[in-house]
mmCIF file of the C-alpha atoms, coordinates in Angstrom:
data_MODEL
# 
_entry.id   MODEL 
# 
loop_
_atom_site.group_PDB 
_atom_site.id 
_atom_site.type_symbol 
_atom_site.label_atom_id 
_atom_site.label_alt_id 
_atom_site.label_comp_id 
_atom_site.label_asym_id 
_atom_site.label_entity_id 
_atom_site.label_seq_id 
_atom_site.pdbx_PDB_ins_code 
_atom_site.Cartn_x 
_atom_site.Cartn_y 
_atom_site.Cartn_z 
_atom_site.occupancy 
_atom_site.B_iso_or_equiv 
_atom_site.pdbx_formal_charge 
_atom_site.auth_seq_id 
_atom_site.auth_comp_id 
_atom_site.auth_asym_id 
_atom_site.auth_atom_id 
_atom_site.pdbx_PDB_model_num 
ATOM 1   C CA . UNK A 1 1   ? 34.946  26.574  -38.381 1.00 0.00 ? 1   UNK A CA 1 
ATOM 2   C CA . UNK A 1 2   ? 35.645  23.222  -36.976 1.00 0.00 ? 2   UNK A CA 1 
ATOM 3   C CA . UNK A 1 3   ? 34.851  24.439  -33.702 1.00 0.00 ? 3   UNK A CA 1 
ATOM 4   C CA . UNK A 1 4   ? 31.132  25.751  -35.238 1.00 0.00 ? 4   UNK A CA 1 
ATOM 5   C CA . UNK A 1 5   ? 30.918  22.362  -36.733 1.00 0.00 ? 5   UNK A CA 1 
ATOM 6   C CA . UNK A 1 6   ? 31.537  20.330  -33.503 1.00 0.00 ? 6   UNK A CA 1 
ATOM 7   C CA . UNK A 1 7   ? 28.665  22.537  -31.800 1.00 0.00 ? 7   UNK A CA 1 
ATOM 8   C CA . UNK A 1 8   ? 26.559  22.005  -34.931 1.00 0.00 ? 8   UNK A CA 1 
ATOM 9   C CA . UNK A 1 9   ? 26.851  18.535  -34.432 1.00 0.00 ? 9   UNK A CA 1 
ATOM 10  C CA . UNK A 1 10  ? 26.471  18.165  -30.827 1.00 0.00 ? 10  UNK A CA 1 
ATOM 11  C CA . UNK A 1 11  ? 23.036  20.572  -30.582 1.00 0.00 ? 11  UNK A CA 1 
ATOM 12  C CA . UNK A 1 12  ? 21.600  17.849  -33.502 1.00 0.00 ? 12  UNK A CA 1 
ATOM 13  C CA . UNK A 1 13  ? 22.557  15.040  -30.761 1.00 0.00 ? 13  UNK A CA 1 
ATOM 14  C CA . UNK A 1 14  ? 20.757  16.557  -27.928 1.00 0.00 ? 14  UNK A CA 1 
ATOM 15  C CA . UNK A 1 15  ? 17.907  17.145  -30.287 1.00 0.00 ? 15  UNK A CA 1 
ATOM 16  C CA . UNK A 1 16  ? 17.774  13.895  -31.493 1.00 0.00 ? 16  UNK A CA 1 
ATOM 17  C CA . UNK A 1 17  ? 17.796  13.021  -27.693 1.00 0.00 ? 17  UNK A CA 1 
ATOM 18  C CA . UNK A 1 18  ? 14.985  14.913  -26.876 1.00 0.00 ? 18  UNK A CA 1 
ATOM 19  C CA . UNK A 1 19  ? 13.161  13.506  -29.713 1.00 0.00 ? 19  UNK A CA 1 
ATOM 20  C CA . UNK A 1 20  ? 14.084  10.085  -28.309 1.00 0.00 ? 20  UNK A CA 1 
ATOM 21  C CA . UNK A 1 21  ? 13.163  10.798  -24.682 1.00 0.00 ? 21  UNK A CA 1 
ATOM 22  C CA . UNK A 1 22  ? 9.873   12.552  -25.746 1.00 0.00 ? 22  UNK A CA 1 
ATOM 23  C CA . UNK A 1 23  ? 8.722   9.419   -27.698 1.00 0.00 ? 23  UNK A CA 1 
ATOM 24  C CA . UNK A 1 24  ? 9.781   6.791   -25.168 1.00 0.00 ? 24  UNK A CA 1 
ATOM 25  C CA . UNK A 1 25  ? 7.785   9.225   -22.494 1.00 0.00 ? 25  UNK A CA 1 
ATOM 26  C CA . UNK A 1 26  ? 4.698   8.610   -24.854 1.00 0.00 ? 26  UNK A CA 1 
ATOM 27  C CA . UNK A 1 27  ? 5.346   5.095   -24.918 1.00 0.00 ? 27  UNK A CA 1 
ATOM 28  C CA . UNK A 1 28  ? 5.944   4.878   -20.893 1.00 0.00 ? 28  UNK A CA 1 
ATOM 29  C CA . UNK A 1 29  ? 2.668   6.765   -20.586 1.00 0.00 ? 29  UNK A CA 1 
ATOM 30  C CA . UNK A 1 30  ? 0.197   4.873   -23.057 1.00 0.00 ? 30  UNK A CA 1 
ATOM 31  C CA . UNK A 1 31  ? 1.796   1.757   -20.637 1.00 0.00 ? 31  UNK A CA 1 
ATOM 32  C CA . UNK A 1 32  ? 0.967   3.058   -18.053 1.00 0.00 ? 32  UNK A CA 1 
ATOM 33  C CA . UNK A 1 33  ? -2.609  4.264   -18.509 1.00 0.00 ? 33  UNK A CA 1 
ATOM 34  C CA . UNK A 1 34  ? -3.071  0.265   -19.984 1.00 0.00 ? 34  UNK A CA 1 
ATOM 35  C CA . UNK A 1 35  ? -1.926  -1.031  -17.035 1.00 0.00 ? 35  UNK A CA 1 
ATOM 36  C CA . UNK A 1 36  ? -3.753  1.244   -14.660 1.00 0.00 ? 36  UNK A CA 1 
ATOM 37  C CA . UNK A 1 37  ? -7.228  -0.052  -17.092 1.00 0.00 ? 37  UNK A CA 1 
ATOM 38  C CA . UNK A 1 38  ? -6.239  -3.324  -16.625 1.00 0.00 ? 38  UNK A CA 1 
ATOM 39  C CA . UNK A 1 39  ? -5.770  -2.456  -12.819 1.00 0.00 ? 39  UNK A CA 1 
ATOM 40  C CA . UNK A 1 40  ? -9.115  -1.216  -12.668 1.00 0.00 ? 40  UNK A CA 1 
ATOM 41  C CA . UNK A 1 41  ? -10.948 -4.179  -14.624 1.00 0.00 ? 41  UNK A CA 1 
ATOM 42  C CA . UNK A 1 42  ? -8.912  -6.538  -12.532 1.00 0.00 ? 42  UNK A CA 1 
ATOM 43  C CA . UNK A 1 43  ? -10.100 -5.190  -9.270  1.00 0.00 ? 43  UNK A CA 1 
ATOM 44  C CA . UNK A 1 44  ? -13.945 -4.799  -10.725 1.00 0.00 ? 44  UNK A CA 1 
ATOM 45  C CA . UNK A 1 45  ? -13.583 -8.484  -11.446 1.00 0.00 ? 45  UNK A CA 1 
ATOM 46  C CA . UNK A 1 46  ? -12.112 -9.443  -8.126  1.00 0.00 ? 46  UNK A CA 1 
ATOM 47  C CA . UNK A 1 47  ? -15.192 -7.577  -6.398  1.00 0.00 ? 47  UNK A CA 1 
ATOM 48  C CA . UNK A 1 48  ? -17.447 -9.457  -8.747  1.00 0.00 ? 48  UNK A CA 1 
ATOM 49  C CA . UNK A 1 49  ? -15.741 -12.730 -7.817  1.00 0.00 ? 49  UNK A CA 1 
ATOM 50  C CA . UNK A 1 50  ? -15.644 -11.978 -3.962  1.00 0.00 ? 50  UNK A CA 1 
ATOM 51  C CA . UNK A 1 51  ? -19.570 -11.426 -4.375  1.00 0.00 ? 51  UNK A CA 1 
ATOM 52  C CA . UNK A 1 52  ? -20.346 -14.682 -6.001  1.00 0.00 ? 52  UNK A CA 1 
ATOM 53  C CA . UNK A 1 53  ? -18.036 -16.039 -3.724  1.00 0.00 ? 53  UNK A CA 1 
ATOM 54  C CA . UNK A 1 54  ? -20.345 -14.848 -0.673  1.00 0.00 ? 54  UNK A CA 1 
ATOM 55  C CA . UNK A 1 55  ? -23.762 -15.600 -2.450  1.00 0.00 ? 55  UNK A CA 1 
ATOM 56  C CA . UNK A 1 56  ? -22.551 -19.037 -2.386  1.00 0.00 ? 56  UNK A CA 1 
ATOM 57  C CA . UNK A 1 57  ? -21.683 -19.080 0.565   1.00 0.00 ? 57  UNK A CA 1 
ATOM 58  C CA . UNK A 1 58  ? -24.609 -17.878 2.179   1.00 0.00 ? 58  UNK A CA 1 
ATOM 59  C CA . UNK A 1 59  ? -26.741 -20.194 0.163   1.00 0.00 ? 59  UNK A CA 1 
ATOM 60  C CA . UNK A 1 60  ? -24.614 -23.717 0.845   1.00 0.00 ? 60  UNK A CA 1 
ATOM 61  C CA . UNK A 1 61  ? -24.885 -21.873 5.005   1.00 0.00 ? 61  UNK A CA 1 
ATOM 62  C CA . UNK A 1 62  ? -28.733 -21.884 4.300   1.00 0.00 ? 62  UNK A CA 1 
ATOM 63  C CA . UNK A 1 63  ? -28.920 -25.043 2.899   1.00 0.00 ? 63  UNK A CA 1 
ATOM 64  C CA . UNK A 1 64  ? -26.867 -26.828 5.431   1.00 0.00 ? 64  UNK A CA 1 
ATOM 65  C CA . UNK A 1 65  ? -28.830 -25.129 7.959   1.00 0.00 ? 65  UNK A CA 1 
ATOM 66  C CA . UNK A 1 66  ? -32.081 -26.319 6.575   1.00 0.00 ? 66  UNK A CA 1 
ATOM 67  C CA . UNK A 1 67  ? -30.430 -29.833 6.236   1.00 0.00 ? 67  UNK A CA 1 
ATOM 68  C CA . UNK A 1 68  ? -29.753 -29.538 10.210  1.00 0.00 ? 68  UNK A CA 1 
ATOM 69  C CA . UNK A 1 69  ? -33.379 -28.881 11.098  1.00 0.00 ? 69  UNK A CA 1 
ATOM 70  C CA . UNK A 1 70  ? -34.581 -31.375 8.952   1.00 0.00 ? 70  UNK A CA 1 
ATOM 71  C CA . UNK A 1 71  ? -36.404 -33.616 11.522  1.00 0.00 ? 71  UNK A CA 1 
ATOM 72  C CA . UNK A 1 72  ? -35.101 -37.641 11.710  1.00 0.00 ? 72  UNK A CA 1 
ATOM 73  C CA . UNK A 1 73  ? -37.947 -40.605 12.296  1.00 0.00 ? 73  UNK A CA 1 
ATOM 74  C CA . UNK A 1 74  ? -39.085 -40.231 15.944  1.00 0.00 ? 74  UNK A CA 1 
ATOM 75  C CA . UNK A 1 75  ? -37.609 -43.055 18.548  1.00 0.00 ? 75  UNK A CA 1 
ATOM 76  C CA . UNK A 1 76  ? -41.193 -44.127 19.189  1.00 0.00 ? 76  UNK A CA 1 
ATOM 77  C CA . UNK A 1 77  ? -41.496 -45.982 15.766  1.00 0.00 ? 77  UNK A CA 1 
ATOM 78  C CA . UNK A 1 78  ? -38.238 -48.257 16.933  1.00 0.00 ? 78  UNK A CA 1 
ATOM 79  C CA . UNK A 1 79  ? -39.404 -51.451 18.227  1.00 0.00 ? 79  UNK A CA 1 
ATOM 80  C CA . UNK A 1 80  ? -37.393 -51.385 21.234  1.00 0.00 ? 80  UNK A CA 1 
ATOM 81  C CA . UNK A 1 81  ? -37.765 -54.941 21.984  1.00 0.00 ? 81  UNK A CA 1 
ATOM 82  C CA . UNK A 1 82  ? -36.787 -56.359 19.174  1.00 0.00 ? 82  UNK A CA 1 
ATOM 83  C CA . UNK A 1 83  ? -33.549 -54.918 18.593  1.00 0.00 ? 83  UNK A CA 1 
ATOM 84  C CA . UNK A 1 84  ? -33.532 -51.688 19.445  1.00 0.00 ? 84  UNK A CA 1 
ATOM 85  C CA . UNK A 1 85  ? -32.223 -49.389 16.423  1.00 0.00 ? 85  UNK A CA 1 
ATOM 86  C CA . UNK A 1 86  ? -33.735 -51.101 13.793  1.00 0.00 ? 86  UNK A CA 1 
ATOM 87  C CA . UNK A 1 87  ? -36.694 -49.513 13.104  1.00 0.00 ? 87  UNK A CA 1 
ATOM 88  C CA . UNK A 1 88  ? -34.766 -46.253 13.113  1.00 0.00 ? 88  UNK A CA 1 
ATOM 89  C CA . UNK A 1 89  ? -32.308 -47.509 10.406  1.00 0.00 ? 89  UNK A CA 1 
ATOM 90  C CA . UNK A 1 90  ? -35.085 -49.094 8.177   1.00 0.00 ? 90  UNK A CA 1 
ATOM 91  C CA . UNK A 1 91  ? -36.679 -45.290 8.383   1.00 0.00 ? 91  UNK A CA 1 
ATOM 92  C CA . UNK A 1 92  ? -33.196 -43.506 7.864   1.00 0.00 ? 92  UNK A CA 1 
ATOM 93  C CA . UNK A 1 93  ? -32.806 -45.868 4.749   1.00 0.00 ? 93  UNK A CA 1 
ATOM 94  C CA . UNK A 1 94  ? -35.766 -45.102 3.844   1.00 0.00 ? 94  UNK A CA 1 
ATOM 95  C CA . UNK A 1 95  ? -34.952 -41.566 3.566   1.00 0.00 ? 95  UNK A CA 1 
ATOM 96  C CA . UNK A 1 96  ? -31.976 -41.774 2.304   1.00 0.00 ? 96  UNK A CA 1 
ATOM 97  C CA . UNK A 1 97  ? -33.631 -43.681 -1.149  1.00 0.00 ? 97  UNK A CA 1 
ATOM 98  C CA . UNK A 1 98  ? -36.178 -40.334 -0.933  1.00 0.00 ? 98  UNK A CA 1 
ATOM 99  C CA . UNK A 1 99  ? -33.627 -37.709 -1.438  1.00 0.00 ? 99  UNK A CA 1 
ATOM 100 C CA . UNK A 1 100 ? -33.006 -37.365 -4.918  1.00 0.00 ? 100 UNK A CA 1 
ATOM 101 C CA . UNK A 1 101 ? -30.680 -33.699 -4.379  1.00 0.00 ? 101 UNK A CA 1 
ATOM 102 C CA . UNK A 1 102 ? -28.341 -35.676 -1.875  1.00 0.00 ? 102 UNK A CA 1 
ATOM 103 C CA . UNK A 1 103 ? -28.651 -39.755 -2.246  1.00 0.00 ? 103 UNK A CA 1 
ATOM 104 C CA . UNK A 1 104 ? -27.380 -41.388 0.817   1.00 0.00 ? 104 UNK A CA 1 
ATOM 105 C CA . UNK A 1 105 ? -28.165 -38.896 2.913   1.00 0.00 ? 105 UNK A CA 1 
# 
């Protein structure tokens, strides 16, 4: 009987194993489906980011490219003989106290 006892015992062990291994497996998977969501909303977020990140970027290109064109006071209104330079840096000061968006500029 002792023998019948000993396998008695031992088939409750590997059942109880089972048992054990089944749940952790349940565990492992509902981890695992989390972290692939998380994956997912992570990634949707990145391409959200990388988007806003390009909008911007396009739109501080744009601007600087309309501040390059903008057109500086023409080198006729300098009085050349009388110091040449200073009529253009009266004008450019003069802009400068115009642009509310960028002062000094």
């Amino acid at each position: 009987m002792d023998r019948i006892d000993l396998l008695e015992a031992k088939v409750k062990q590997m059942i109880d194993l089972v048992q054990s291994l089944r749940e952790e497996n349940r565990v492992l998977t509902d981890r695992l489906a989390a972290a692939e969501a998380r994956e997912r909303d992570m990634a949707e977020q990145r391409q959200a980011i990388d988007r806003e990140r390009d909008t911007v970027r396009d739109r501080i290109e744009h601007l600087l490219g309309e501040l390059a064109g903008m057109e500086r006071p023409p080198a006729a209104d300098t009085d050349e003989g009388n110091g040449a330079g200073e009529g253009r840096e009266a004008a450019a000061g003069a802009h400068r106290a115009d642009n509310p968006v960028l002062p000094g500029l």
